[in-house]
Residue frames as qw, qx, qy, qz and C-alpha x, y, z in Angstrom:
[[0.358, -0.174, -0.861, -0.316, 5.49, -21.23, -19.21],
 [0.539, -0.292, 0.113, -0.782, 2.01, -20.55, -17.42],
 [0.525, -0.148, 0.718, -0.433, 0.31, -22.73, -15.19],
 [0.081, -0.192, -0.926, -0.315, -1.48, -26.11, -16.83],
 [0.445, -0.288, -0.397, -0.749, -5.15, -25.52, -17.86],
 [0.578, -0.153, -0.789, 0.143, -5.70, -28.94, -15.75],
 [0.369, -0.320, -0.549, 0.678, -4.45, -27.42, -12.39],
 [0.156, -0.047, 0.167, -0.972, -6.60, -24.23, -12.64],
 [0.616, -0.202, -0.637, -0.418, -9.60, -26.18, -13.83],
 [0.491, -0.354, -0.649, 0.460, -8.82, -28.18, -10.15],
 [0.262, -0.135, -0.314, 0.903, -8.04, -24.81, -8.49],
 [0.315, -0.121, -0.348, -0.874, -11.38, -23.45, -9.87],
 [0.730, -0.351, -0.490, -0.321, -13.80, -26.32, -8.61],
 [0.403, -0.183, -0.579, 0.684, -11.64, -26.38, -4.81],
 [0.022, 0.071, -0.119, 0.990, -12.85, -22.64, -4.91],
 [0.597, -0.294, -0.361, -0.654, -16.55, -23.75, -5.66],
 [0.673, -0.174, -0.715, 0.072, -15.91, -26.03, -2.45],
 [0.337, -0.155, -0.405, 0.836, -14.60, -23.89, -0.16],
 [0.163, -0.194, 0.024, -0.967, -17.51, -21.10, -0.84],
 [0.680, -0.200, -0.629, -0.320, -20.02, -23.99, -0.35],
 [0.709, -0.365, -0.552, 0.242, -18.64, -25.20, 2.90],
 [0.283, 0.003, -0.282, 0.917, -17.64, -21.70, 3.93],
 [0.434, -0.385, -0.217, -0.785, -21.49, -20.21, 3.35],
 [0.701, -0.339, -0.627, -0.017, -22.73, -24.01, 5.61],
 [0.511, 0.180, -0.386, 0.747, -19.82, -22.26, 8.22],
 [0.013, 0.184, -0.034, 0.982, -20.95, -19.12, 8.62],
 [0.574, -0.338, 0.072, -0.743, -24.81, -19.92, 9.30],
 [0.716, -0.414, -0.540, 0.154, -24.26, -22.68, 11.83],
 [0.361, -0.317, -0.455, 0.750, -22.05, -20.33, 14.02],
 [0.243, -0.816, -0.486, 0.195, -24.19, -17.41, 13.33],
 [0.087, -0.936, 0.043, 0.338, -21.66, -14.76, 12.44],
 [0.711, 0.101, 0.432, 0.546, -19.06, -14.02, 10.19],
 [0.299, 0.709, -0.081, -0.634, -17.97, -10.98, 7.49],
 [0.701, 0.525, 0.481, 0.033, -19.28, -13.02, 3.97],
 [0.434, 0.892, 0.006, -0.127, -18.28, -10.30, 1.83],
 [0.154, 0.823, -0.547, -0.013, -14.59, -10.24, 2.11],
 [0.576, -0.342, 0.742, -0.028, -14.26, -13.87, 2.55],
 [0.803, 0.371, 0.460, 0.080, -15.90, -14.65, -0.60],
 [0.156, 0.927, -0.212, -0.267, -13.59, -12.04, -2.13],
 [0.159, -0.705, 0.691, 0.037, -10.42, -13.63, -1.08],
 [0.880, -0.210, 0.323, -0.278, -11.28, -16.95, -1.81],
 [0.870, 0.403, -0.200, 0.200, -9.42, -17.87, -5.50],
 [0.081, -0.855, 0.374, -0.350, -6.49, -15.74, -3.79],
 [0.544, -0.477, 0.645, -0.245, -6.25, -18.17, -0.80],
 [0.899, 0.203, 0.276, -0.273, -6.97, -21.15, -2.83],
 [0.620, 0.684, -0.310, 0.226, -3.96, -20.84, -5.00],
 [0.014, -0.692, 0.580, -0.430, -1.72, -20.02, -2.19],
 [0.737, -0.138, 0.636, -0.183, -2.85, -23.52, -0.17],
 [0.893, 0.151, 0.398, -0.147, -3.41, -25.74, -2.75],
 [0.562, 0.796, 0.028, 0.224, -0.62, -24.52, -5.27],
 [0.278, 0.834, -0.195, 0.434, 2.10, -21.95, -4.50],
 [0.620, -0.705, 0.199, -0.282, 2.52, -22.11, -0.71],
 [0.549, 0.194, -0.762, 0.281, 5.43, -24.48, 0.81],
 [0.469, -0.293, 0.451, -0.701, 2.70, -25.07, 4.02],
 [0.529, -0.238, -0.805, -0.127, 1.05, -28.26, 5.15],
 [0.614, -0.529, 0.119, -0.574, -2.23, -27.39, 7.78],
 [0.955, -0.258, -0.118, -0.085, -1.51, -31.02, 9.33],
 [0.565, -0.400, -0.039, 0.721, 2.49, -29.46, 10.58],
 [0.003, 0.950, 0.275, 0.147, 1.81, -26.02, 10.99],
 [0.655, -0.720, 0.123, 0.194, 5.24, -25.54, 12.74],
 [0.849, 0.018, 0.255, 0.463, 7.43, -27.42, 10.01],
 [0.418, -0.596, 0.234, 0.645, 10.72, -25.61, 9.79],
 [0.229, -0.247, 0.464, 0.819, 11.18, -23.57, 6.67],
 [0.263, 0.622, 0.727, 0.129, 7.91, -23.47, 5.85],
 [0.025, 0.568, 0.329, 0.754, 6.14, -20.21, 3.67],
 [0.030, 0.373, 0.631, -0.680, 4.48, -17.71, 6.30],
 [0.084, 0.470, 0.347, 0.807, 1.32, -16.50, 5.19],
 [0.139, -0.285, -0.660, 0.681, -0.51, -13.76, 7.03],
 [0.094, -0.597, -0.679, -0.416, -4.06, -12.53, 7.26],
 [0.238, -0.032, -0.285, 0.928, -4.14, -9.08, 8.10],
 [0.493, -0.131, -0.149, -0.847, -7.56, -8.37, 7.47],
 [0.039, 0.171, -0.923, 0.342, -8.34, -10.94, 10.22],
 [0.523, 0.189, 0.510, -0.656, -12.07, -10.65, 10.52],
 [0.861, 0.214, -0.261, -0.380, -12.44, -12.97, 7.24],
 [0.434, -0.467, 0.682, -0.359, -10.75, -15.62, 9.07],
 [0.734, 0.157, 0.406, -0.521, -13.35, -18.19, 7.86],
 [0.715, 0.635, -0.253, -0.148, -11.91, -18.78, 4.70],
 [0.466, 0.424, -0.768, 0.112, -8.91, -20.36, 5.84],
 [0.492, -0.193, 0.763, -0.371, -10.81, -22.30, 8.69],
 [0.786, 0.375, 0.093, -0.483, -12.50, -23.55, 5.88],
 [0.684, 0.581, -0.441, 0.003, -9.83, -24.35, 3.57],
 [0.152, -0.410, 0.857, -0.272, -7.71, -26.34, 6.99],
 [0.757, 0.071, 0.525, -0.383, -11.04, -27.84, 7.41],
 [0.711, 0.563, -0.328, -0.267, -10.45, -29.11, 3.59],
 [0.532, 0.492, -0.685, 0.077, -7.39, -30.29, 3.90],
 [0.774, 0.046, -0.626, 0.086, -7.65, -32.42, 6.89],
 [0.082, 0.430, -0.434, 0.788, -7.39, -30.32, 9.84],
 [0.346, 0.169, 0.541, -0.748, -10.41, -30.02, 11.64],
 [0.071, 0.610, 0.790, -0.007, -14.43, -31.09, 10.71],
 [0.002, 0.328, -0.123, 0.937, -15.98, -28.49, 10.22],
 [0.531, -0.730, -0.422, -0.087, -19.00, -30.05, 13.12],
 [0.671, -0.176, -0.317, 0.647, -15.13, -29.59, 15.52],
 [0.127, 0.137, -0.197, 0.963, -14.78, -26.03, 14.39],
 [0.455, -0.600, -0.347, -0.559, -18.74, -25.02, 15.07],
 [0.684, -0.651, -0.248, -0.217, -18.13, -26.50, 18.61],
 [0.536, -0.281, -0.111, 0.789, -15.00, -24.37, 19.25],
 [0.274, 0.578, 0.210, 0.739, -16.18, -21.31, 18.16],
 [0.061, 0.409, -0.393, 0.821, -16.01, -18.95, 20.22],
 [0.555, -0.683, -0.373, -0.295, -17.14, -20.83, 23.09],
 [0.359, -0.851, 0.084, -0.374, -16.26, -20.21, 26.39],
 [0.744, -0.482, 0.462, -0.008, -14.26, -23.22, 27.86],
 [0.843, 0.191, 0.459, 0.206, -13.32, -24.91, 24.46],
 [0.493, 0.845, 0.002, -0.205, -12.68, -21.75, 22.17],
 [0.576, -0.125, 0.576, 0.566, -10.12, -22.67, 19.31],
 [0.272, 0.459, 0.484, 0.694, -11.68, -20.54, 16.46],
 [0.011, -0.692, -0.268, 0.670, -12.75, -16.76, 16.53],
 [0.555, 0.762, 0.330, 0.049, -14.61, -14.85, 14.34],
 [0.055, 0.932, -0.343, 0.102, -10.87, -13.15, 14.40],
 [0.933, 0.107, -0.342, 0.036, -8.18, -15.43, 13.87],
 [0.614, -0.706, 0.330, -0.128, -6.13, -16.26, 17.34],
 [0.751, 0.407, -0.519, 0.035, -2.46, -18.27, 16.76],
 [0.005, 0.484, -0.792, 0.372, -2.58, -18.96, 20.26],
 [0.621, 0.102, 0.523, -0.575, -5.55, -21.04, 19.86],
 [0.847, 0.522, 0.095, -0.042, -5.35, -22.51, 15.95],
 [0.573, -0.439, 0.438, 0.535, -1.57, -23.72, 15.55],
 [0.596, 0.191, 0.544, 0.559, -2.32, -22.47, 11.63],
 [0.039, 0.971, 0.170, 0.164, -3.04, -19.38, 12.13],
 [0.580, 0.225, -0.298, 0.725, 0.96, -17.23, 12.22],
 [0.019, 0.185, -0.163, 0.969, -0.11, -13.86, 13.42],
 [0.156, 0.623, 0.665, -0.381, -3.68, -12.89, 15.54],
 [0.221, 0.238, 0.481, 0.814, -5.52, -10.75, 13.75],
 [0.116, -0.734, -0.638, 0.204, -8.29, -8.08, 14.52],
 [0.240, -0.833, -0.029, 0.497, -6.91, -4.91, 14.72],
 [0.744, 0.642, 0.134, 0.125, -6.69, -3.64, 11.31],
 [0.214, 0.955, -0.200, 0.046, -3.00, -2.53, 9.79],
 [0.229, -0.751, 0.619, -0.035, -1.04, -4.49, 11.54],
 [0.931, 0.070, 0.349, 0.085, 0.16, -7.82, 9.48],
 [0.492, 0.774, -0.177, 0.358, 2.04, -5.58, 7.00],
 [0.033, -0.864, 0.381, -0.328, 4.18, -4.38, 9.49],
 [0.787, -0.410, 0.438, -0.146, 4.70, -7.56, 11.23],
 [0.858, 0.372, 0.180, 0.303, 5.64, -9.38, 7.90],
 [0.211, 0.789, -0.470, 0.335, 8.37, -7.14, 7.59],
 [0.346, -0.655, 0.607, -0.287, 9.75, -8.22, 10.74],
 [0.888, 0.049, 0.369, -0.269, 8.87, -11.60, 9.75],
 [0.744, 0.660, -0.005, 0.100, 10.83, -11.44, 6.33],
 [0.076, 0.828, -0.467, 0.302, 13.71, -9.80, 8.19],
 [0.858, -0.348, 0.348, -0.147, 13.65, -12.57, 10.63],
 [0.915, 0.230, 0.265, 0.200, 14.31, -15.19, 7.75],
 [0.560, 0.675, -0.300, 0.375, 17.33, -12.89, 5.80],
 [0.110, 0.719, -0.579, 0.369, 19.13, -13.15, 9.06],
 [0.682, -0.316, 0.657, -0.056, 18.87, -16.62, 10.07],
 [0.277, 0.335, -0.738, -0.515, 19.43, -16.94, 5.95],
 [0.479, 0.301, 0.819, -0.092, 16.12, -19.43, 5.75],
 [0.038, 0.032, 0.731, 0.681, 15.17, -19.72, 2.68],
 [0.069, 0.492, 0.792, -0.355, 10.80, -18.55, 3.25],
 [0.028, -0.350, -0.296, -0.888, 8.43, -16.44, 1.71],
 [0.116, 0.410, 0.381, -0.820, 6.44, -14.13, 3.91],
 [0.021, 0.250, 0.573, 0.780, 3.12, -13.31, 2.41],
 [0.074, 0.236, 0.418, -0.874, 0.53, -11.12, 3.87],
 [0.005, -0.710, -0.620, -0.333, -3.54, -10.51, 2.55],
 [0.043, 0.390, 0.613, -0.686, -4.86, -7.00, 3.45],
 [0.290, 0.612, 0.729, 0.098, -7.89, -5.03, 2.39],
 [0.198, 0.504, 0.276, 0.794, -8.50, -1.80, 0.89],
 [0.384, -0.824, -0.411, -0.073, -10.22, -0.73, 3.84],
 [0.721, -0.633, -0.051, 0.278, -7.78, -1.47, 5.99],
 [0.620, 0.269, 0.173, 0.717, -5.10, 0.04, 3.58],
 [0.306, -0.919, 0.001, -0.249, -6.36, 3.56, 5.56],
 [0.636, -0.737, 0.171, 0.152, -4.17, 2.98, 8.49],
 [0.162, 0.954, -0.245, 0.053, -1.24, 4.32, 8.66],
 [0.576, -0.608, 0.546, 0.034, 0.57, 1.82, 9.73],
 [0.873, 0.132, 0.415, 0.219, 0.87, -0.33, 6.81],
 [0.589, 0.761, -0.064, 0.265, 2.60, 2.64, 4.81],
 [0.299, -0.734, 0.609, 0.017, 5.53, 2.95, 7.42],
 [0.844, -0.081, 0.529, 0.040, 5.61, -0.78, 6.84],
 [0.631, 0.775, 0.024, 0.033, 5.72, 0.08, 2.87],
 [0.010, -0.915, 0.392, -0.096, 8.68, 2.47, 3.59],
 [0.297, -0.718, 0.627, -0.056, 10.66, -0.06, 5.48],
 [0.802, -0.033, 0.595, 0.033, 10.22, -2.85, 3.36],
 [0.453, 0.876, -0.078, 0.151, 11.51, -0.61, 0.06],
 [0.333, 0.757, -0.553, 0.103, 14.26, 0.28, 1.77],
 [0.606, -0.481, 0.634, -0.003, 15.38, -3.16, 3.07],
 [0.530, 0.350, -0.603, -0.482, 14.99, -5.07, 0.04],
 [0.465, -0.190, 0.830, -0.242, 13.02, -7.47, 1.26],
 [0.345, 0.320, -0.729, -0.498, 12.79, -9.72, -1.88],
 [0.269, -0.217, -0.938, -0.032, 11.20, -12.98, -0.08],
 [0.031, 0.413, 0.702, -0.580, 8.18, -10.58, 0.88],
 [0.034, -0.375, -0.724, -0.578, 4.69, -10.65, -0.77],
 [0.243, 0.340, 0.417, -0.807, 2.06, -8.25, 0.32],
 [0.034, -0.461, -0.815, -0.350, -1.69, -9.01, -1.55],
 [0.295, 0.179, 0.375, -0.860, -4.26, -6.44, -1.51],
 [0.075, 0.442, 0.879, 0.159, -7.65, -7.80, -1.70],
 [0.107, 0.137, -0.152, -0.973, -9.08, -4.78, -3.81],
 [0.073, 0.492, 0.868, 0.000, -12.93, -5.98, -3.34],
 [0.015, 0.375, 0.095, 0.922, -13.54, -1.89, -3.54],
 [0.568, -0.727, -0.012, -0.385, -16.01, -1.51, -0.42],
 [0.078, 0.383, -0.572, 0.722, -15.30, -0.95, 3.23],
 [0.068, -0.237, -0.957, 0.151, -17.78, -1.71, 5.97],
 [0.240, 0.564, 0.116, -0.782, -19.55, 1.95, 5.89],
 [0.503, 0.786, -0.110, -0.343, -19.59, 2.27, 1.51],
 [0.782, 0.524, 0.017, 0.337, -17.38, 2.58, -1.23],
 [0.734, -0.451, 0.076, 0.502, -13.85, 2.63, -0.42],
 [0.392, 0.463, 0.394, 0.690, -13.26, 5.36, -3.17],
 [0.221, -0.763, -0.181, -0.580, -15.85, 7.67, -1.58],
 [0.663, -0.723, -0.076, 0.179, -14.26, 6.84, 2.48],
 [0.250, -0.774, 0.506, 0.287, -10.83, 7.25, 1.50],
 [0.789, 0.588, -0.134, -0.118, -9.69, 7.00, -2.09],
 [0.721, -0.497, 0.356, 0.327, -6.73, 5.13, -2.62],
 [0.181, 0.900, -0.220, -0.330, -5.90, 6.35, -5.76],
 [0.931, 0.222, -0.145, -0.252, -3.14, 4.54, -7.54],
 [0.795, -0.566, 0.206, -0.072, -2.00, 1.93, -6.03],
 [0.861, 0.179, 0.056, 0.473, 0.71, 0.50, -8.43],
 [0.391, 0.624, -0.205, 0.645, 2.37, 3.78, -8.69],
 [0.405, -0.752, 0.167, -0.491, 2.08, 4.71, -5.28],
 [0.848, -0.467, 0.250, -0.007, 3.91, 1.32, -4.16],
 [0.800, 0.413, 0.043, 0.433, 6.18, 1.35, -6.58],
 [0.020, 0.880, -0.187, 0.436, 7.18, 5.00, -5.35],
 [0.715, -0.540, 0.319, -0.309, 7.90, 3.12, -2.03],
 [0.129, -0.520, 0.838, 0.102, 10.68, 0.65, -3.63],
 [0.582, 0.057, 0.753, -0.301, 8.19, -2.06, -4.38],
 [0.029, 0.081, -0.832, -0.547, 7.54, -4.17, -7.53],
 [0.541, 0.220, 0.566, -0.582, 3.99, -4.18, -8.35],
 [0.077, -0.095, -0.909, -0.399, 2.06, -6.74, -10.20],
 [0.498, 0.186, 0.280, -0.800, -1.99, -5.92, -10.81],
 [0.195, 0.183, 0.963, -0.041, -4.84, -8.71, -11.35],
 [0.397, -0.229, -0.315, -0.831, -7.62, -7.37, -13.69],
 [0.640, -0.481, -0.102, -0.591, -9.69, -9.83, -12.08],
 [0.181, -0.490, 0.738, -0.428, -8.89, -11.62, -8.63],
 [0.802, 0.140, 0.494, -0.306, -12.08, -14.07, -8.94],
 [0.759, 0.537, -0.268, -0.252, -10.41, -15.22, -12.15],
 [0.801, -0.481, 0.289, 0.209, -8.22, -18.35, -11.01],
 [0.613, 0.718, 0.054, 0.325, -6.08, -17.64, -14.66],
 [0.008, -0.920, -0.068, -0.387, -5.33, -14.69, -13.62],
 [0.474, -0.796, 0.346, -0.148, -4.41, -14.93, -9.92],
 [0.924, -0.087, 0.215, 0.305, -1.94, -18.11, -11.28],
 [0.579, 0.736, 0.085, 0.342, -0.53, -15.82, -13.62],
 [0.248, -0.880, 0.149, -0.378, 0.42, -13.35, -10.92],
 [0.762, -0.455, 0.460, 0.008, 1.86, -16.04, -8.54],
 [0.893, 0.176, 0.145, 0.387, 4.20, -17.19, -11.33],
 [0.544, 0.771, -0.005, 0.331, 5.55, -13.96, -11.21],
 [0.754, -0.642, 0.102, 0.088, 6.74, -14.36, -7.61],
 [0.344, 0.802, -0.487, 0.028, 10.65, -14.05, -7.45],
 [0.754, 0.201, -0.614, 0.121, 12.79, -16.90, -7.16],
 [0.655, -0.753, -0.065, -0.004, 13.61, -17.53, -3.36],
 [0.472, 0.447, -0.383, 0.657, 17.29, -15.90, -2.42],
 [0.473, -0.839, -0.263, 0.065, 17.60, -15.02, 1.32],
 [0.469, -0.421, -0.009, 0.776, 21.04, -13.49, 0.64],
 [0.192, 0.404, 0.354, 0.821, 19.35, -11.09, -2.38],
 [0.011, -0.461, -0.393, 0.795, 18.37, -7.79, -1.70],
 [0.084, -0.249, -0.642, -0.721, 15.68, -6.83, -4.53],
 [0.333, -0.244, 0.122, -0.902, 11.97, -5.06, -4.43],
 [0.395, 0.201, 0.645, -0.622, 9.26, -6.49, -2.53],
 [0.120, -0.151, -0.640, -0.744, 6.35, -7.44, -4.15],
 [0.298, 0.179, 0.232, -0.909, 3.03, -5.80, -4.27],
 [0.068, 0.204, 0.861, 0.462, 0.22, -7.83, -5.92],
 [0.322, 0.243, 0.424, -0.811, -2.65, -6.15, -6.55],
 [0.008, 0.141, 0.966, 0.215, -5.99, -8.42, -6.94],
 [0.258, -0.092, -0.089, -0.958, -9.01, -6.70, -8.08],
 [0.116, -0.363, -0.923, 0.049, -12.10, -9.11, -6.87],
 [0.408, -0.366, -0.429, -0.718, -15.64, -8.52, -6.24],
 [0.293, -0.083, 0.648, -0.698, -16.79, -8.37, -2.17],
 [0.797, 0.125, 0.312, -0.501, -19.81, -11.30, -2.04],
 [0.349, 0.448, -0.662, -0.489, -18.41, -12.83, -5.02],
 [0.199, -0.050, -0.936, -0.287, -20.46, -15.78, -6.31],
 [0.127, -0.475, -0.684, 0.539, -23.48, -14.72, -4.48],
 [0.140, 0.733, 0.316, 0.586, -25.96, -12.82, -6.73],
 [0.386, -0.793, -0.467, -0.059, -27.38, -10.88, -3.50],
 [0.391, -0.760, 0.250, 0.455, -23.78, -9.47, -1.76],
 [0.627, 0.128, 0.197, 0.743, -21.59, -8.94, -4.84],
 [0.078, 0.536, 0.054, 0.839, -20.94, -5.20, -4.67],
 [0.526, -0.735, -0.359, -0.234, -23.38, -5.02, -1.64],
 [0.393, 0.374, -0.633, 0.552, -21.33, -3.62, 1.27],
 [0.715, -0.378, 0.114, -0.577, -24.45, -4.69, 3.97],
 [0.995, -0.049, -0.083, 0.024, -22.89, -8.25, 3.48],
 [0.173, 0.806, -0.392, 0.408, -19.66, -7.08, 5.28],
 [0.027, 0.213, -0.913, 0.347, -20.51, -8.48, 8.17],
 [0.629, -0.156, 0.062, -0.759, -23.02, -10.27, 9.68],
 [0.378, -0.073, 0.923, 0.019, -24.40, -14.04, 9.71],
 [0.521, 0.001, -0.548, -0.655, -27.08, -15.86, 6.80],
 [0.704, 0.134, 0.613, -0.333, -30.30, -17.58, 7.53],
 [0.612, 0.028, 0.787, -0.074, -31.70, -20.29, 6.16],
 [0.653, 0.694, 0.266, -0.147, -33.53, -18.85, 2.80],
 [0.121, 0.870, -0.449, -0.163, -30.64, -16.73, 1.93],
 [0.346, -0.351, 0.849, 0.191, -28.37, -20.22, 2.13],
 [0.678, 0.385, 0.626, 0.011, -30.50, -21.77, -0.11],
 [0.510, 0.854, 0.021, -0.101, -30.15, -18.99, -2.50],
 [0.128, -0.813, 0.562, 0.086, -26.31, -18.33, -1.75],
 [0.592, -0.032, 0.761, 0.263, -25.55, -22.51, -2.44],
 [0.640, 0.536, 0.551, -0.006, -27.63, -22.19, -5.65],
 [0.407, 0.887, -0.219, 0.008, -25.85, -19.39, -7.03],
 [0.024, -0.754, 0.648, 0.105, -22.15, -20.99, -6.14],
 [0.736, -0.070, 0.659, 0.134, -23.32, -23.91, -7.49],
 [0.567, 0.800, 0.171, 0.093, -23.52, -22.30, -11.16],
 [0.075, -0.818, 0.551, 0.147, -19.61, -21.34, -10.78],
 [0.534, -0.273, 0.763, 0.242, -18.69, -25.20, -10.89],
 [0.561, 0.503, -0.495, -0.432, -17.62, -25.92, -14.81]]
């Protein structure tokens, strides 16, 4: 039985909030990487508001879901979505951002500085591999958690996240979710023309892993669909990983950056926000 119309409908108009208050974000502090944050956004939006066993307001609380953001330089999106739920203003975060005496947010996300942030992030490749160790953690202290990781197609270059592959196949780590946010560009181009990846379901599947593909990732339907197919939580079962791959669109809602890989990184002035609200106000149904 699939999700209720109702709760995507919700999960659909949160998503038109968060890109709203995540565009406001981005051009007070002045910096930020737009493209892959508006990618990820239905992605993250499900997983908080839906799927997750997390609460931003006890970041700590025992047995909770881990999720990790391995492609750390979109960050923004889930200061955004804490700021939602009750965490922080978002005037608070603007005057922590990276300042100098006060800093609690980075355009890279720091978990010795934001108690809801598990893992730092910055250095692509390495969240995959950590979630492993993270998942392993929990089958031998038998908690009952699901590990779940975001990375990007860029970052799906480095070599480190296919050792990670390898050794989550052959543990059977069953309570561990790995998400690529397939937005197809890098920060250079097309991620096809830097370094096809070729295909990805069969190529993780080779690797012991159950994979589950999202025609479209900006489709909240869709990404619910996927997340119901999550396996049941067992920390004494040994069974494949899962792989979800979530095709999305890099700017997404934003006539100006969808496809555009110039809006990678960077910050928005003032005109551009005017345009960028006006087009993600035509998303809300």
């Amino acid at each position: 039985m699939g999700v209720k119309l109702q709760t995507v409908a919700e999960l659909e108009s949160k998503c038109v909030d968060i890109r709203e208050n995540l565009l406001n974000f981005i051009h007070r502090i002045g910096m930020g990487h737009l493209g892959g944050e508006l990618s990820m956004v239905e992605v993250a939006v499900a997983l908080y508001y839906k799927y997750m066993n997390y609460d931003v307001l006890d970041p700590h609380k025992e047995g909770r879901d881990r999720f990790i953001l391995s492609k750390g330089h979109c960050s923004e999106t889930l200061y955004t979505i804490f700021s939602d739920q009750g965490a922080y203003t978002q005037d608070y975060m603007v005057e922590h951002f990276e300042s100098l005496e006060t800093y609690k947010f980075g355009m890279h996300s720091n978990r010795l500085k934001c108690p809801q942030i598990e893992v730092s992030a910055g250095s692509l490749g390495h969240g995959l591999p950590i979630a492993v160790g993270y998942a392993l953690g929990a089958r031998y202290r038998k908690e009952n958690y699901r590990v779940i990781v975001m990375i990007g197609d860029g970052e799906f270059d480095e070599g480190t996240n296919w050792e990670a592959m390898m050794a989550a196949g052959h543990y059977k780590l069953n309570n561990l979710v790995c998400i690529l946010d397939k937005n197809q560009l890098q920060m250079t181009g097309p991620t096809e023309q830097i370094m096809d990846l070729g295909d990805v379901a069969a190529k993780v599947e080779a690797f012991g892993w159950n994979a589950i593909t999202i025609e479209d990732g900006n489709d909240m339907a869709q990404v619910c669909a996927a997340l119901d197919k999550l396996p049941e939580l067992d920390c004494e079962k040994r069974d494949k990983p899962t792989f979800i791959i979530s095709n999305t669109v890099k700017g997404k809602g934003v006539s100006f950056m969808e496809g555009n890989h110039k809006w990678h990184g960077g910050g928005i002035g003032e005109e551009d926000l005017k345009i960028a609200l006006a087009d993600v106000a035509k998303m809300r149904k």
